[in-house]
C-alpha positions, 0 to 999 in steps of 0.5 A: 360467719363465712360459712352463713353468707355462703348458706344466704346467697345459696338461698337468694341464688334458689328462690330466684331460679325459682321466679321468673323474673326479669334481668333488671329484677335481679339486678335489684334483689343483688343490690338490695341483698349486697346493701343488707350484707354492707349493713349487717358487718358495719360497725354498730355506733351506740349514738346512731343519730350523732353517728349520722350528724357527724357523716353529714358534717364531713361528706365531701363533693367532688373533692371539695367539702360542702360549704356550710349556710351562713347563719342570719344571726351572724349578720353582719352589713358592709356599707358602701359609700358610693360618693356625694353631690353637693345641693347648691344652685348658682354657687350658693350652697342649700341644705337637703331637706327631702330625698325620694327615689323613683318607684319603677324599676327602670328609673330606680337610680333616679333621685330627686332632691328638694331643698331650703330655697325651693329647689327640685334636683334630679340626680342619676345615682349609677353614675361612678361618682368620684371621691375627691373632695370636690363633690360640685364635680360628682353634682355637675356629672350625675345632675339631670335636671332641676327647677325652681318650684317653690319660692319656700323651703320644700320639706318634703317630696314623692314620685306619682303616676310611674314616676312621671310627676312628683307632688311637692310640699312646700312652707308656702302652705302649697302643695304642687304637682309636677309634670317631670318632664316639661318641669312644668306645674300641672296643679295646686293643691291649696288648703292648708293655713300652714307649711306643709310637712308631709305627703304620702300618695295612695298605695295603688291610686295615685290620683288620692293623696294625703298630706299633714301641715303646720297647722294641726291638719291633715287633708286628703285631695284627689287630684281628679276632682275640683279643677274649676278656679285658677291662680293668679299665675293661671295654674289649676287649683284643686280643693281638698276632699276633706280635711281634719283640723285639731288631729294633734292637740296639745294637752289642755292648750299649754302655752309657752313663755311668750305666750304662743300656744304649743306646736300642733303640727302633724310631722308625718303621715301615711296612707296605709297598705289597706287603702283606706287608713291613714296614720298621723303623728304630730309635734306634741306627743308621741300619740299615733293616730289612725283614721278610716277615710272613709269616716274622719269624724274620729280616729278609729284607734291610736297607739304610743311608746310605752316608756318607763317614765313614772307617770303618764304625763312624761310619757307623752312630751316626746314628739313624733318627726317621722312615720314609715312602713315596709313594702307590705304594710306590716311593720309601722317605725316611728322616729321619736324625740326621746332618741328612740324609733319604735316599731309596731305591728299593725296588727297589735297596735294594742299592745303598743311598740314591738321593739325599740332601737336606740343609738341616734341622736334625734335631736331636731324635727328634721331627722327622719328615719325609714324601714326597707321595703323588706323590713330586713333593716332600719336607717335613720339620720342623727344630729351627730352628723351619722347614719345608722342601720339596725337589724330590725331582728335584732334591736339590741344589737349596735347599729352599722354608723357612717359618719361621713357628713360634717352636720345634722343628717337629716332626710334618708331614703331607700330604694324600693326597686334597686335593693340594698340603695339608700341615700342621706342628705345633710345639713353640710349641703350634700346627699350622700348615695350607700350601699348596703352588702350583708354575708348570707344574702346577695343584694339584689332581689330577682324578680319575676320580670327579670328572669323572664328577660333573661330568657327571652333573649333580645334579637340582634338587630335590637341589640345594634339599634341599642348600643346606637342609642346608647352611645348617641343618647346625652343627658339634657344640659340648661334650664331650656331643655326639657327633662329626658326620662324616658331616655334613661327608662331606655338605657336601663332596661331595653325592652321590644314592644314585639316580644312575646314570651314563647309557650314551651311544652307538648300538644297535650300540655297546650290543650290543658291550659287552654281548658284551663284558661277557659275554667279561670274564665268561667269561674272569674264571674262571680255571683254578689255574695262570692264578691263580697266574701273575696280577699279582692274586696277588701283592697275595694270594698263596696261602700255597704262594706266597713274594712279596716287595716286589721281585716286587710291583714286577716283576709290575706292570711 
């Protein structure tokens, strides 16, 4: 063996005295030639592939073994209570009957509450919230502002307009919408023969919003049109759009012992991520229902739980309190008075529920459940007096419980912008604000926007005018006061009206997108059929156009 790798280098040594070659050149074949030589004496392994695997499994870096990625199926969430505010006005303690957080990011921590008595609360949930049993005092220290805004229960709420109004819908058959700030009513929306049990705003118009009511009808009002009567109170009345009475019919108008005709109530509704179908559910059956705005005449297609009861008849008794969908309208939930929440794809509605979970009990049309805007998890209230979390991936496994309320946990929210936030709210008069941390993901999201403020550094002299702010700036106490919003938009998130964010790279690199840009420009004019045939259309399609939530989905894949 010796005497062969003398005759090999005696060779190598030859053939590159014989080349003109360069010293980096040589300097390559040496090692290319020594890698060979370390190659051929090393031990041959009869597992290559398991040899390989077992090198990787004990490489060390730095002196340190390589830390190994968490497996997802080894999920495993630690829920934070990050204390309670008790719902009481004057002394006199109310049930939470709707939660809402803000939708922008400066004012995610901002959550408004409404409650029995026809209350709207604001409540600032990054304050350190005490864990004493007193929670008037975490009230009196994260309260902002609240108002009367119904003289009826308040049964369910939504921010509008980058969180500068909030629409309510109210027992009193109302819906009414909120200037924030002045606390101070701007519209009426009136139409509705019952109490209002559900609103959902469009997904970018805000103007366009539907609501379902008591009385078996759901409306679509735009807030822009239909301002021309006033109330006795001299307030702005708006006029629905168009309204669908009967939506959720009971089967051949059953009656009840005394004689009155069976709830038709619709419970839930939603404006879908196509912006223009809507999805109902009601208090008769577990029927989901969904229509295309822009035809009410009959629902375009419907879906339900497929139970394994004998007959159709038991399959349908259970009634819906709930409706949610994730940030990107793939996944719909459906809470269910049979103890269940179903999911579905909205692009297989045919083929009925994805996956079921079960563990609350839904006992009460108040219990509502809601999917995160990531579709990662799934929290629901319970008559027990819990709150569960499920993994959406994984509807076998036991949910994480809390079990820090005394009564009915009703309303649940999550926060879109502040990941891993939610709030409760309970029969026992408090709201009750979570955390949620997993072992293979951080919990909080970076976006865009955020790194971009990383980067960009505020200048000094902005930073000495913010801490001033900051440390002048008080939350406004008393009924008189109007309501500071844009006071804690300031303190969240500082920004500069002035800073631009800076162009980094050589001047060949600036000529390319300057030629760049003005391709993009170029190409932006588009010819009608390169209109029609764009994924921007779907999202608006001309009125000759007919798009449904499936076309949405299939444009955009």
């Amino acid at each position: 063996m010796p005497g062969g790798l003398s005759r090999q280098s005696e060779i190598l040594i030859k053939t590159i005295s014989s080349l003109s070659l360069s010293l980096s050149e040589v300097l390559f074949l040496f090692f290319f030639f020594s890698l060979s030589l370390s190659v051929s004496l090393r031990p041959q392994s009869p597992f290559p592939a398991l040899k390989m695997f077992q090198s990787i499994r004990s490489r060390e870096l730095n002196g340190y073994r390589v830390r190994k990625r968490p497996y997802i199926a080894d999920w495993t969430p630690e829920l934070t209570d990050n204390g309670a505010v008790a719902i009481e006005h004057l002394g006199d303690e109310t049930p939470p009957l709707a939660i809402s957080f803000c939708k922008t990011s400066e004012l995610s921590h901002v959550l408004a509450v409404s409650d029995e008595d026809g209350h709207v609360s604001l409540f600032n949930t990054s304050k350190k919230l005490l864990s004493s049993p007193s929670n008037q005092e975490n009230a009196d220290k994260a309260r902002i502002g609240d108002w009367v805004a119904h003289q009826n229960a308040i049964f369910d709420l939504c921010w509008i307009k980058e969180d500068v109004n909030i629409l309510t819908a109210s027992g009193d058959q109302t819906i009414r919408l909120w200037d924030v700030q002045k606390r101070k009513c701007t519209g009426v929306l009136m139409g509705h023969t019952g109490s209002v049990k559900s609103l959902c705003p469009h997904p970018s118009n805000s103007n366009l919003v539907v609501s379902g009511a008591r009385d078996g009808s759901f409306a679509i009002w735009d807030l822009r049109c239909n301002r021309a009567s006033t109330s006795r109170a001299g307030e702005l009345c708006i006029v629905s759009n168009s309204i669908v009475k009967g939506a959720h019919l009971p089967h051949q108008h059953k009656r009840t012992r005394r004689g009155k005709a069976a709830s038709m109530s619709i419970t839930s509704v939603l404006y879908l991520k196509d912006e223009v179908s809507v999805a109902t559910a009601g208090a008769v059956d577990s029927i989901i229902k969904f229509w295309d705005t822009r035809k009410l005449k009959a629902q375009v297609t419907q879906t339900c739980p497929n139970h394994d009861s004998p007959t159709k008849k038991e399959q349908r008794l259970h009634g819906v309190s709930s409706l949610s969908q994730d940030s990107n309208g793939v996944f719909l939930t459906a809470s269910c008075m049979d103890n269940r929440i179903y999911l579905y794809n909205v692009l297989q509605l045919e083929k009925g529920p994805v996956k079921s979970f079960s563990g609350a009990q839904i006992e009460s049309f108040y219990v509502k459940a809601a999917i995160s805007p990531d579709a990662n998890q799934l929290l629901s209230g319970s008559s027990d007096g819990n709150a569960y979390i499920w993994q959406v991936n994984k509807p076998d496994t036991a949910p994480v419980s809390s079990n820090s309320h005394d009564g009915e946990v009703t309303a649940v929210a999550w926060s879109e912008s502040d990941a891993g936030k939610l709030a409760t709210s309970s029969d026992d008069f408090t709201v009750r604000v979570w955390s949620i941390q997993s072992n293979f993901c951080s919990t909080t999201t970076t976006s865009p926007s955020a790194i971009r403020r990383r980067v960009m550094a505020t200048p000094p002299d902005e930073c000495k005018n913010i801490r001033t702010r900051r440390m002048k700036s008080e939350f406004p106490e008393g009924p008189e006061k109007e309501l500071s919003l844009d006071r804690l938009r300031d303190e969240t998130i500082p920004r500069s009206p002035t800073m631009t964010e800076p162009i980094i790279g050589t001047p060949e690199g600036q000529k390319k997108r300057v030629l760049i840009s003005f391709d993009l420009e170029e190409g932006s004019k588009k010819t009608p059929e390169a209109t029609v045939n764009s994924p921007s259309s779907v999202l608006s399609p001309p009125s000759s156009v007919k798009r449904t939530i499936r076309d949405y989905f299939l444009a955009s894949s």
